[in-house]
C-alpha positions, 0 to 999 in steps of 0.5 A: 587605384588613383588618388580621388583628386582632381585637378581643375584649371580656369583656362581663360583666367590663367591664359589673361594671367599669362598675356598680361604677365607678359603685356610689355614684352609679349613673346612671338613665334618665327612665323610672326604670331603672338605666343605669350598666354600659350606660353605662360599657360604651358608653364603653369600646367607643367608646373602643376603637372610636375609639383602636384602629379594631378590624378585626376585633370581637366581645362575648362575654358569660357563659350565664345557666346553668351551665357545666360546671365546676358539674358537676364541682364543686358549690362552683364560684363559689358564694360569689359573691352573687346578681347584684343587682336593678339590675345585672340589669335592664341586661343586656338593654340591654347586648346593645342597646348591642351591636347598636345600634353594630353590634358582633357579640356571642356567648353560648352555653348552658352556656359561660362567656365566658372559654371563648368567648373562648379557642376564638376566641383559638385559632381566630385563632392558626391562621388568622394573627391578632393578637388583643387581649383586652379584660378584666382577668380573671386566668383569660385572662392564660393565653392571652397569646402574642407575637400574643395582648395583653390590654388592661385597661381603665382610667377614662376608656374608656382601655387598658393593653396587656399582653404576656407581660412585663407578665404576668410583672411584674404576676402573678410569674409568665408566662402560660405558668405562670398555669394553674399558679399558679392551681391552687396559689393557688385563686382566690377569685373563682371559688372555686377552692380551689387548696392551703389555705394557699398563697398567690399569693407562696407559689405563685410560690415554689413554681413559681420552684423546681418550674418546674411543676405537673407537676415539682411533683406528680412529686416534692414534695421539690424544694421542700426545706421539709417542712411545704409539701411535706407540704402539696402531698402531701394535697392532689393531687387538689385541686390537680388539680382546681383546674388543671381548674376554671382550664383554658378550653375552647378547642375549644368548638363555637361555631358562627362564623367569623373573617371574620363578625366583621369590624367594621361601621359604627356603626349611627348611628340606632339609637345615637342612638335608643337613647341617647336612650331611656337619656339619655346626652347626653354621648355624644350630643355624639361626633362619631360621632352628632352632629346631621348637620344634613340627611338625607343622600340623593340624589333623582332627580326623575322625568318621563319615563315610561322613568324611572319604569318603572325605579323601578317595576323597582327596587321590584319586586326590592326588595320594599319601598317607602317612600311619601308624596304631597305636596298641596294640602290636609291633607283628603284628599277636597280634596287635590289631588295635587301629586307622589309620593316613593318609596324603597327605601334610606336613600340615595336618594329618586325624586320623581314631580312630577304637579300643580306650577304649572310645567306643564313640569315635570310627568309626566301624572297618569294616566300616573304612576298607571297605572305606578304601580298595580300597586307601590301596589296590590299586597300583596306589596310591603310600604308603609312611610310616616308617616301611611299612612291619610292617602295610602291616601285620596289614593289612592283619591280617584285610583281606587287602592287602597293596599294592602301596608300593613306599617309606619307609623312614626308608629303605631310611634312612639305604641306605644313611647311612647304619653305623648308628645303630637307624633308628626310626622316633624319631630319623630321625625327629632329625636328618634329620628335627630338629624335636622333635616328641612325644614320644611314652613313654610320651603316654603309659609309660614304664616298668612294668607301661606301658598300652595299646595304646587303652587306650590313649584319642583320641585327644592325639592319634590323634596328635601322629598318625598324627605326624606319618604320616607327617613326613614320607612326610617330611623326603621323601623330604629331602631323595630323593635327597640324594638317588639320589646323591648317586646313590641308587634310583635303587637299592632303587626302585628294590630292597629294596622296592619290598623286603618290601612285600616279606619279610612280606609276609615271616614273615608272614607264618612262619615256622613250628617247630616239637616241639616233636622232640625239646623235645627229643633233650632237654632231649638227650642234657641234659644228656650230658651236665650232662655226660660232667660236670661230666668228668670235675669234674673228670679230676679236682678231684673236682665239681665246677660251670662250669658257673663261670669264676672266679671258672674256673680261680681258677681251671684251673690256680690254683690248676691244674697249666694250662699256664696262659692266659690273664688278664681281669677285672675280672681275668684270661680268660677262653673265646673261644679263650683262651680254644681254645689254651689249648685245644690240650694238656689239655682234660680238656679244650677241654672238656669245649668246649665241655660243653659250645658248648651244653649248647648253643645249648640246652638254645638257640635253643633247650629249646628257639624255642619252646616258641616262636612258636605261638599258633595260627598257630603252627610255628615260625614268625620271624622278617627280619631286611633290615636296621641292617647290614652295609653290605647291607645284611638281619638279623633276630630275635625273633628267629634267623633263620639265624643261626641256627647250621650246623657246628656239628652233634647236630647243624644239628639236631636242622636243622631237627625240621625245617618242610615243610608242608605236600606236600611240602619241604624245599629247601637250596640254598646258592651262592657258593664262590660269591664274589670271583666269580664276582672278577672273572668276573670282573677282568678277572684273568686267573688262578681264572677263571681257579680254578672255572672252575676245580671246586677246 
């Protein structure tokens, strides 16, 4: 059974605590924003986390509204400046922090924190709780009791606990007398206005001879000094307010119990996702989010059809499943299928082994699929993997339709942060988890020594595999919550996962090539490559290699004199732009445009595309890349369909070997001037509309 103590924080006071702490050196992420209170509160909450065990734990932050206390007075706190700009923009990130350590946190419209915090601190005394208060607020020193502690926090994420004694010496007064002492005093934090004159040691005074508030109001004479008690008589109704403005509601409303408070285990991914993303290296280097080195997980390698009926059981409750396939060839039309890895946990992983070397080892392939079917093809169970375009081919080279697509973590990955350049597991486990996965190279090799999948030990595949498999569920934890922050969950979930399928589906079928019409091009562009090299060679009165810089230098520059261009590593240049600028008064440069435009013609599309129509069905398959452009929009390579030449007469021709299959045809459409048209929705500007409008 818990210890029956808990744990309070004062989220805002701690946050200022750690903004001001921090006010001349403040602390800001890579992508320019302000992280100093999310630093320092992190600091404190692990310290408390570490140091205390914390049984029982929750933040309390203040309603951006008004309270109450507004209302029944209009200056209440309005001699407090505006929060500033960078303080602000921290406050969402706080209740990330919050969530990513796994710590419940609670606000509520129109509530302060302190009164929060006092409806709980009640709410624990009656149900037998030690409470520990985490603030330095002198408006909660009124709820220490014997049970109820403050611990102040100090530099370096250390506390200083005070009791009622403490309270005594620190203030002057207990906290059975707070309440009063602030009524008399004011409190110019909050801009309570207490009784104009009395200060804390004048009110101490004053409450060492009344005994209270009340004895006070009673009978004023007690304090035996005129002039004071004249004081305490004009300003009754202030002071009485003051003790109202002071008083916290503990009875307040607030929707939760004790037992929901109940500390959890660190979200250990989503704290280290999140560090990451706010650059906090140091706390990166806690023991509680370290490197583990390895995904920690079991793996259950499945060959019996009972076995795999289980799983599929298991799957089916679940409602969920992580999925991967491992093969023989990163082209999925030539990918042999060598096992399957599943999961529905971070903490376990099955591997299904169909087309190892080790015969013995595998489940027949048509009986794994046959029982796997109705999980893979079924939409109610939601697919979560990395690069699910690639294993929806595999399956459906297997006569399976992989259907149910919900998360793709390497899509994820790109939206939340489109700049980067490498989207592969290893590298999201890395970067977003402190995981080092098994590399594929330690497996199979590399390079000229690299063998076959099929040819690893089932036992080493097996923890591969369901490696892969795992990690997309924890990666899923950590993205979530950023797709959200970020505002993408929609266009996460419209867009970019249905565009899974469609572009696999397109991959797929390809596109017919006429490779005899690509012949008849190679031999018409090679001979004029030939016609173009000779009438170079005759403007410079001498052969040399058109492929050479360095020769093209020497000609150009050298023996013919041409305006130098300028100067690089190797000597002068002789790229585009600098035959661009020769080439209206020199034929010969126009003319190694000219020979340079064909060559790529011929040696990338013309002699290329042929050799990269597949065999088996006679068309080109290219790959559509979702996560290569930072602008958000499609690439493809192996080929290159996307840019394919229109600009010149022998580009178009390239179009033409392009071809629909008999009774169809191919259909271009392209959005005219996009961008400018939606700034002319958007901005309403008269004379842009009026352009589009007259079709100029």
């Amino acid at each position: 059974m818990l210890n029956k103590h808990l744990y309070l924080v004062d989220g805002h006071a701690l946050a200022y605590r750690a903004y001001f702490a921090m006010i001349r050196n403040p602390l800001v992420n890579d992508a320019g924003q302000p992280t100093s209170a999310v630093f320092g509160m992190a600091n404190y909450l692990l310290g408390l986390i570490k140091t205390r065990k914390c049984p029982y734990l929750a933040v309390v932050f203040d309603s951006p509204k008004p309270s109450f206390r507004k209302e029944l007075y209009e200056p209440y706190k309005a001699n407090r400046e505006e929060m500033p700009d960078d303080m602000q923009s921290q406050i969402p990130l706080l209740f990330r922090l919050v969530e990513s350590l796994n710590i419940p946190y609670l606000l509520q419209e129109g509530l302060e924190a302190d009164d929060i915090l006092a409806t709980l601190v009640r709410k624990a005394e009656k149900q037998g709780y030690t409470v520990s208060l985490i603030t330095k607020d002198k408006d909660l020193m009124q709820l220490v009791t014997d049970k109820v502690h403050m611990l102040a926090p100090e530099g370096g994420g250390r506390f200083t606990e005070m009791g009622p004694p403490e309270i005594l010496e620190k203030m002057g007064v207990g906290p059975d007398k707070i309440l009063d002492f602030l009524a008399l005093s004011g409190d110019s934090s909050d801009n309570i206005p207490g009784i104009p004159g009395v200060g804390p040691k004048t009110a101490i005074k004053i409450l060492d001879k009344a005994g209270s508030l009340d004895n006070l109001l009673k009978d004023p004479s007690v304090l035996d000094n005129p002039k004071l008690e004249e004081k305490v008589r004009a300003n009754k109704e202030k002071v009485l307010l003051s003790r109202t403005l002071a008083t916290l509601k503990d009875d307040a409303d607030i929707g939760i119990t004790l037992e929901s408070l109940a500390a959890q285990p660190v979200n250990r991914d989503a704290s280290v996702a999140f560090f990451k993303e706010m650059g906090f290296q140091s706390l990166l280097r806690d023991p509680l989010f370290g490197p583990t080195g390895k995904t920690a997980f079991s793996v259950t390698t499945i060959s019996t059809v009972p076995e795999l009926d289980k799983a599929v059981a298991e799957i089916q409750r679940a409602g969920h499943v992580s999925i991967d396939t491992e093969t023989t060839s990163m082209e999925p039309r030539n990918a042999g299928l060598v096992g399957i890895s599943l999961a529905v946990e971070t903490s376990a992983a099955w591997y299904i082994p169909v087309g190892h070397d080790d015969s013995g080892a595998n489940l027949s392939l048509d009986t794994a699929l046959a029982s796997l079917r109705p999980v893979i093809e079924s939409e109610a169970i939601a697919k979560i993997g990395q690069n699910l375009k690639y294993d929806y081919q595999v399956f459906k080279k297997h006569g399976i339709a992989l259907k149910g697509i919900a998360f793709d973590t390497m899509i994820a990955a790109y939206l939340i942060e489109p700049g980067k350049r490498q989207f592969n597991m290893d590298a999201l486990a890395d970067q977003y988890l402190s995981l080092k996965t098994i590399s594929i190279e330690s497996l199979i090799g590399k390079g000229k020594d690299q063998k076959s999948f099929a040819s690893v030990p089932v036992p080493d595949a097996a923890r591969y595999a369901g490696e892969d498999a795992v990690v997309p569920l924890k990666l899923k934890a950590v993205f979530e919550p950023l797709l959200a922050q970020r505002k993408l969950n929609d266009l996460f979930q419209s867009i970019e996962i249905p565009l899974v399928t469609v572009l696999a589906e397109l991959e797929w079928s390809g596109i017919a090539v006429d490779t005899g019409l690509l012949e008849k091009l190679s031999g018409e562009y090679s001979a004029r490559l030939e016609k173009i090299s000779q009438g170079i060679f005759d403007l410079a009165g001498e052969e040399f290699n058109l492929n050479s810089p360095k020769q093209i230098g020497e000609v150009f520059f050298g023996k013919l004199g041409l305006p130098k261009s300028k100067k690089t590593k190797t000597g002068l240049s002789t790229n585009v732009e600098a035959l661009e600028k020769l080439a209206p008064d020199y034929p010969i440069a126009r003319e190694l445009l000219r020979y340079r435009e064909v060559q790529k013609l011929l040696s990338t599309y013309v002699d290329a595309l042929p050799q990269q129509v597949n065999p088996g069905t006679g068309r080109v398959h290219t790959s559509f890349n979702q996560t290569i452009t930072a602008t958000g929009r499609l690439s493809s390579t192996s080929p290159n369909l996307q840019n394919i030449p229109v600009r010149t007469e022998e580009g178009r021709r390239i179009r033409e070997a392009f071809i629909a299959d008999r009774g169809r045809v191919l259909v271009s459409a392209d959005y005219s001037q996009i961008e400018l048209r939606v700034l002319a929705h958007m901005s309403q500007d008269r004379l842009l509309i009026q352009a589009f409008e007259e079709g100029k």
